[in-house]
C-alpha positions as CSV (number, residue, x, y, z in Angstrom):
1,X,0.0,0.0,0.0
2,X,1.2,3.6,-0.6
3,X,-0.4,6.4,1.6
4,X,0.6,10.4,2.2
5,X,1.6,8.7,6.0
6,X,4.0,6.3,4.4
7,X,5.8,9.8,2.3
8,X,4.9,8.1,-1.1
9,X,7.0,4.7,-0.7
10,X,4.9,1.5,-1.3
11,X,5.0,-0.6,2.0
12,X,4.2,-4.6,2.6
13,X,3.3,-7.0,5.2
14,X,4.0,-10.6,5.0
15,X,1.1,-13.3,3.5
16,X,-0.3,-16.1,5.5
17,X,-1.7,-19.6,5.0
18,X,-4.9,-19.9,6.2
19,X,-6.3,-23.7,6.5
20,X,-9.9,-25.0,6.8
21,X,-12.1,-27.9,7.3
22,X,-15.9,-27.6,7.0
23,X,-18.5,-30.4,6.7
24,X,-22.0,-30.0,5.4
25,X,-24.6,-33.2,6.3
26,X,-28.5,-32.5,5.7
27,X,-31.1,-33.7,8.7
28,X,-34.5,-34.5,7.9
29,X,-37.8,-34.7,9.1
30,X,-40.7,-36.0,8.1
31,X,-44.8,-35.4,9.1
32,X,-47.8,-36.7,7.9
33,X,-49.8,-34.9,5.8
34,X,-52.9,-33.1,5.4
35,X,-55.5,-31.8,2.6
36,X,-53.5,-32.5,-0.6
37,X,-50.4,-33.2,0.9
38,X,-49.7,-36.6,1.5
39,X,-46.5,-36.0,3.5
40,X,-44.3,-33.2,4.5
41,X,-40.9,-33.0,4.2
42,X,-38.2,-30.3,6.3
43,X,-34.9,-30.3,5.6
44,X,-31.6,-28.6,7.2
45,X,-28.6,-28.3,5.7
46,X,-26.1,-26.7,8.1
47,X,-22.1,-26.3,7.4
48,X,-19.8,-25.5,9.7
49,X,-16.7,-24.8,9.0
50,X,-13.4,-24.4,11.1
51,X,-10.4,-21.8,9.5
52,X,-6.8,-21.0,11.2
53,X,-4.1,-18.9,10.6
54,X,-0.8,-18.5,12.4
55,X,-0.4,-14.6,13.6
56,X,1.1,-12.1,10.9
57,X,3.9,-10.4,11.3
58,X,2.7,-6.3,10.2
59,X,5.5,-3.9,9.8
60,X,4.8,-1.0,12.2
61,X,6.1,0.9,8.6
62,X,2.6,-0.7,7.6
63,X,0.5,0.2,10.1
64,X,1.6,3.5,9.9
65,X,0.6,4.0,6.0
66,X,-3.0,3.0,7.2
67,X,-3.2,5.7,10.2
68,X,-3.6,2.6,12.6
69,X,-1.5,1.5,15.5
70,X,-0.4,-2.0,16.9
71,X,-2.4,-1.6,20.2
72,X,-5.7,-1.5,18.4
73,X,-4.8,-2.8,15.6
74,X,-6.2,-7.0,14.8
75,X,-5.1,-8.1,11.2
76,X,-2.4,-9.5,12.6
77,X,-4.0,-12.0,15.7
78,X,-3.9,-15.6,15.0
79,X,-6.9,-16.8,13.1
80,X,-9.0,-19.9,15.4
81,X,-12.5,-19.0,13.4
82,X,-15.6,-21.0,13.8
83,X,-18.7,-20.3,11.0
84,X,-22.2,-21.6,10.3
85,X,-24.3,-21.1,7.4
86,X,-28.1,-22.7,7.4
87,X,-30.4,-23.4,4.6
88,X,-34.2,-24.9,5.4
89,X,-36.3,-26.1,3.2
90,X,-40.4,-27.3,3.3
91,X,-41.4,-30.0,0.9
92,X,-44.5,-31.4,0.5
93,X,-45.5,-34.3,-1.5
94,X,-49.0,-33.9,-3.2
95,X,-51.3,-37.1,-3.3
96,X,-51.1,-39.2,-6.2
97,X,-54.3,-40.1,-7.9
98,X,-52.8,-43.4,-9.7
99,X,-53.5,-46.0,-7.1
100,X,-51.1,-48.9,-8.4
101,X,-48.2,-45.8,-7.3
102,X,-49.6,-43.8,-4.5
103,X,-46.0,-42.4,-4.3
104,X,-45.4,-40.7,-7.6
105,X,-47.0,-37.5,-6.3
106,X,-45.3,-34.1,-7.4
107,X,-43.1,-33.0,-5.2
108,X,-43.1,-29.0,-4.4
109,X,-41.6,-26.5,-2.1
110,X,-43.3,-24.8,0.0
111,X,-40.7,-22.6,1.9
112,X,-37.1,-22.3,1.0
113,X,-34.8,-19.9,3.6
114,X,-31.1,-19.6,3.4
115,X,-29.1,-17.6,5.6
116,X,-25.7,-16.0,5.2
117,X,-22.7,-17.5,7.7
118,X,-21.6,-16.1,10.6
119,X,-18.4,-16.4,11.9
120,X,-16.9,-15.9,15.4
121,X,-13.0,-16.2,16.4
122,X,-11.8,-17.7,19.4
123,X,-8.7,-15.6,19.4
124,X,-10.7,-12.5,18.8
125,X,-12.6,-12.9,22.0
126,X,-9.3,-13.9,24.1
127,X,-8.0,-10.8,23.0
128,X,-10.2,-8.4,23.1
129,X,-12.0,-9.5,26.5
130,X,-15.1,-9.0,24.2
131,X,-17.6,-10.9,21.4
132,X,-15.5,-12.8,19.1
133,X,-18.5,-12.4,16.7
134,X,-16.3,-11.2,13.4
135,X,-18.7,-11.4,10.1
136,X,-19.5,-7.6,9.1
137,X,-22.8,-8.5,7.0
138,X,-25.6,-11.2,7.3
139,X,-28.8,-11.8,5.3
140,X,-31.3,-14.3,4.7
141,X,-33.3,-15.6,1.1
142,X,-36.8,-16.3,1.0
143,X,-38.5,-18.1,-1.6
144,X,-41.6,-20.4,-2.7
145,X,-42.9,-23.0,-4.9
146,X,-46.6,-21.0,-4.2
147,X,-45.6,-17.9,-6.0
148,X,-43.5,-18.5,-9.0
149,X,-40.7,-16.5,-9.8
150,X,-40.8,-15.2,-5.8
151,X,-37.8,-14.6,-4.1
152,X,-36.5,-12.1,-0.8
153,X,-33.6,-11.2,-0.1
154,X,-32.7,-8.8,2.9
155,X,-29.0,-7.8,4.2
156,X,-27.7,-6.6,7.7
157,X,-24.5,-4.1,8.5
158,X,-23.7,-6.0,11.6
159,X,-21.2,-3.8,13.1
160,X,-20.1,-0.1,13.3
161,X,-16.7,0.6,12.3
162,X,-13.7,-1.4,10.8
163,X,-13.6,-5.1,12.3
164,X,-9.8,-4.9,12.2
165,X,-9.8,-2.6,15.3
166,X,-11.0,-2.9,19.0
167,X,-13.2,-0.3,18.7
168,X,-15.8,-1.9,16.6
169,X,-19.5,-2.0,18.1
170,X,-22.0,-4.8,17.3
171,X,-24.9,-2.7,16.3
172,X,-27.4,-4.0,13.5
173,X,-28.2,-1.8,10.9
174,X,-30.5,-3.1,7.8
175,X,-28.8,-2.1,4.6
176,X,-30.5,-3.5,1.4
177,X,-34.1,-5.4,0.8
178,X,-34.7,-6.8,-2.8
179,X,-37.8,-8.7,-4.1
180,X,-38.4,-10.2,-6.9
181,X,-42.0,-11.6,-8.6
182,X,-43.2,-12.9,-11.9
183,X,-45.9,-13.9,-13.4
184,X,-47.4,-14.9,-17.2
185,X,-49.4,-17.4,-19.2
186,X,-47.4,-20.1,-17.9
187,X,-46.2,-18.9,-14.3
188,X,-49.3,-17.6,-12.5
189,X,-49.6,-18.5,-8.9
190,X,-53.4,-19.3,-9.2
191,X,-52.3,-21.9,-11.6
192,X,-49.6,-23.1,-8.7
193,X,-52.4,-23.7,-6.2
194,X,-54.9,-25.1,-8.4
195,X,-52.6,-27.9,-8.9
196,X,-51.6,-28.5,-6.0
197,X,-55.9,-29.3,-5.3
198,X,-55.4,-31.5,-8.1
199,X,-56.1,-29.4,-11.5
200,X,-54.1,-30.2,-14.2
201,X,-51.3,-27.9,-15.9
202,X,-51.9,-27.2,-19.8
203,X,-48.7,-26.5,-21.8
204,X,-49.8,-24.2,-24.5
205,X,-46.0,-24.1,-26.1
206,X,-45.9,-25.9,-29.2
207,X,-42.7,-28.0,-30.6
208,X,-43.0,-25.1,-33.7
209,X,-42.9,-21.9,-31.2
210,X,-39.9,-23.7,-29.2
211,X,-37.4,-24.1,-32.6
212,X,-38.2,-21.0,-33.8
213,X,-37.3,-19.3,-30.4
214,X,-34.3,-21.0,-30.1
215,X,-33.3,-20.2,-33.4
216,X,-33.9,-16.1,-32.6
217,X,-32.0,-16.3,-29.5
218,X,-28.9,-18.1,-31.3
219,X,-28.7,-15.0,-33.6
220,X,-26.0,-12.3,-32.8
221,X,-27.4,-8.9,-32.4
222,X,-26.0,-6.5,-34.0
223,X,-28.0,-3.1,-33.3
224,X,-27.4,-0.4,-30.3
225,X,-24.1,0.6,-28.4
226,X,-21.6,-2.3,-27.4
227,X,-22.6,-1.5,-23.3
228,X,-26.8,-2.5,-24.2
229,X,-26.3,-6.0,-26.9
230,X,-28.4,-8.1,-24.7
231,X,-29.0,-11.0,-26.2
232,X,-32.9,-12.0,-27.4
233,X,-34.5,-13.4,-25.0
234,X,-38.5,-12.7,-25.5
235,X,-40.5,-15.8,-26.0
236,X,-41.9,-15.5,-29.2
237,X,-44.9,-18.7,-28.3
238,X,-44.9,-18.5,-24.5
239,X,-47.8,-15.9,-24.2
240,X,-46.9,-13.2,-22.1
241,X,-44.6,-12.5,-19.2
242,X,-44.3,-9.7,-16.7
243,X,-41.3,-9.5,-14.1
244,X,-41.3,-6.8,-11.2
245,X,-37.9,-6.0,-8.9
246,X,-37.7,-3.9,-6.5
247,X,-34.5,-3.1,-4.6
248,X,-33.8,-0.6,-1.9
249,X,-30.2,-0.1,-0.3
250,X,-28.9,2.5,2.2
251,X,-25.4,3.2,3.7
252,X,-25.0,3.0,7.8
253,X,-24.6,6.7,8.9
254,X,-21.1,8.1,10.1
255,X,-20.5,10.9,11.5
256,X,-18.8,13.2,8.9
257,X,-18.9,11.0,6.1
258,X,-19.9,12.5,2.9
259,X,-22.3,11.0,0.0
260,X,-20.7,9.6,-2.6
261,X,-22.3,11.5,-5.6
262,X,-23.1,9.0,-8.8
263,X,-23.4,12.0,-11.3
264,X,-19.4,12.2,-10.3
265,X,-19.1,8.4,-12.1
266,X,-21.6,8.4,-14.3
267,X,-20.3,11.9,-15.8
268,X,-18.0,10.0,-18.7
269,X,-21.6,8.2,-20.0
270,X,-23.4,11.6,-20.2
271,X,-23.8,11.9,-23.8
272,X,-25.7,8.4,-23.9
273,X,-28.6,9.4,-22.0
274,X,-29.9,5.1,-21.7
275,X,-27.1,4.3,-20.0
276,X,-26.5,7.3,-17.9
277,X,-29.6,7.1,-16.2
278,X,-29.3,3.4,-15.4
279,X,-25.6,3.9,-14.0
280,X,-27.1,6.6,-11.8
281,X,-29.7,4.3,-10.7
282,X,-26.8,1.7,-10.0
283,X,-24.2,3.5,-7.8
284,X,-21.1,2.0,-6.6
285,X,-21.8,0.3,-3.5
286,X,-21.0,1.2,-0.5
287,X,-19.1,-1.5,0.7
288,X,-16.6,-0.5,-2.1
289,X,-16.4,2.9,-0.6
290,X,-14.6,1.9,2.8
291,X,-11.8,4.6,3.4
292,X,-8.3,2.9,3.7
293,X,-6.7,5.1,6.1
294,X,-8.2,5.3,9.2
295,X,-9.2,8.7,10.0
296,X,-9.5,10.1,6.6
297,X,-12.5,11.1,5.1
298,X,-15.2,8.4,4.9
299,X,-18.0,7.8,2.0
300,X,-21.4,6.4,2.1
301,X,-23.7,5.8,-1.0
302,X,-26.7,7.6,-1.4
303,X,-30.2,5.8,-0.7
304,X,-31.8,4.4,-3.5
305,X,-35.0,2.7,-3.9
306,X,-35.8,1.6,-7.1
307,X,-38.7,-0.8,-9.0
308,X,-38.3,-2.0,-12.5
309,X,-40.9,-3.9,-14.4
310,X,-40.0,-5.9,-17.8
311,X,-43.4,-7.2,-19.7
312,X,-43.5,-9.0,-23.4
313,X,-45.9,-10.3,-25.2
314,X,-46.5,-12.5,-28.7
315,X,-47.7,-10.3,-31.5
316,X,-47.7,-13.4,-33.9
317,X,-46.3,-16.9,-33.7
318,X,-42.6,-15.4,-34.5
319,X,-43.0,-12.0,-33.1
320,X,-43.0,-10.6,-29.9
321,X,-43.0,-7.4,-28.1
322,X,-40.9,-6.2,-25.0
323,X,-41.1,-3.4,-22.8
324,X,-38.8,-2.5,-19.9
325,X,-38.7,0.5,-17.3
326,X,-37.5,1.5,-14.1
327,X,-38.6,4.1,-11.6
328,X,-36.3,6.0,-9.1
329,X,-38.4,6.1,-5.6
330,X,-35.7,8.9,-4.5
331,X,-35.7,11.1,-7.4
332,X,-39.4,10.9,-8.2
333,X,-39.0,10.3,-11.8
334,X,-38.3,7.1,-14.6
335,X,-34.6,6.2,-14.8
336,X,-35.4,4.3,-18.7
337,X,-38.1,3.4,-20.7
């Protein structure tokens, strides 16, 4: 690293080896069931996973360049870390109406939830005299089999200010919530729960529509600036589709930090109005704004709340239409159409 503090010279520290060993078995459960269900299913799947590291030697020539000093400073402890991630998931097993196999019901999943890992270092807490709880962010993952195309996702700050010191405080602070939903001719979440009561699913996509779709999306495209080729994706026999996502993210407040302004970044796209407005709507995050000297001046990202909706249609059998927009919740106005 080179910092003002270090008068312009690069400076090192030496590199570790850090080992591991983690195992990951699944537990199940299983209930009798009730209405459709013949039988329910839960799963866990935790894995735990054990890390070390012998201690680092940092150059107090190092610690300097960064503002920090060796009494606070952790980087350099031994490593005796301890994590756990967990992922759940409801099954059921719908009753089969063919009596010579009452077992070859459909399968479906009723609740899937996944959490991030969290981590907590036995050397940490020796040290310290405090929590040896050392994982910055956590969030969970919702989804279901009952609303097609579903799915949750929220994130957590965990702590306020830089793990690598002492002075770090375990203090919760909710950062981002997406959400994501779908639904069409073929994914509609009536259709889900009608079939799970025994209605039967139609597939209105013909052998024809599903060649001639393939063969659109296997041409190049050619038309637009390099930065928007997306490549063809409308179904051109599926009926039609519509896809909603909204997103909302915020920075943890600090005292003196100032917003880091997108128009700065997005400034070189300017003249390509497109793809200035969606870089605007897509600032850097914030976790990429983290100052590297301690002390100097910190940066947040600006809130942002955003939804974006994407819709298509068939016009005929080898045509379709598509139709995208988003809509900027902090600026009151449409980022793209």
């Amino acid at each position: 690293i080179r910092s003002p503090l270090s008068g312009g010279q690069l400076v090192h520290q030496s590199k570790t080896l850090q080992y591991g060993l983690s195992a990951s078995p699944t537990l199940f459960g299983f209930y009798p069931g009730f209405g459709p269900f013949a039988r329910i299913r839960h799963s866990i799947s935790p894995r735990i996973t054990f890390t070390y590291a012998p201690s680092a030697n940092v150059s107090d020539e190092f610690l300097r360049a960064l503002n920090k000093t060796r009494a606070t400073y952790l980087g350099g402890l031994t490593q005796e870390n301890v994590s756990l991630q967990l992922d759940q998931v409801i099954e059921a097993k719908l009753k089969s109406k063919n009596d010579t196999n009452p077992d070859a019901g459909e399968k479906i999943k009723l609740l899937s939830l996944s959490f991030d890992p969290l981590s907590y270092d036995f050397e940490r807490a020796r040290k310290t005299g405090g929590t040896g709880f050392n994982s910055p962010t956590f969030g969970y993952r919702v989804s279901s089999d009952l609303l097609p195309g579903f799915d949750l996702a929220v994130r957590y700050s965990l702590f306020q200010g830089d793990l690598q010191s002492d002075t770090a405080k375990f203090k919760p602070f909710r950062t981002g919530i997406t959400a994501s939903f779908s639904i069409g001719k073929n994914n509609n979440p009536l259709t889900a729960i009608a079939k799970i009561f025994g209605a039967k699913a139609k597939d209105t996509t013909s052998a024809g529509n599903n060649a001639s779709s393939q063969a659109l999306n296997q041409q190049p495209v050619i038309a637009g600036p390099g930065s928007t080729r997306y490549q063809p994706s409308i179904n051109t026999g599926g009926g039609w589709t519509a896809s909603f996502q909204f997103s909302s993210s915020q920075s943890r407040p600090i005292p003196g930090a100032r917003v880091f302004d997108p128009r700065v970044a997005c400034q070189v796209l300017i003249n390509d109005p497109i793809n200035y407005n969606r870089c605007l709507n897509s600032p850097q995050p914030s976790d990429t704004l983290q100052q590297t000297i301690a002390g100097g001046q910190p940066f947040v990202s600006p809130p942002l709340t955003t939804l974006r909706a994407n819709t298509s249609f068939s016009l005929t059998p080898k045509w379709s239409l598509s139709w995208s927009t988003g809509y900027d919740f902090q600026l009151h106005q449409f980022s793209d159409q």
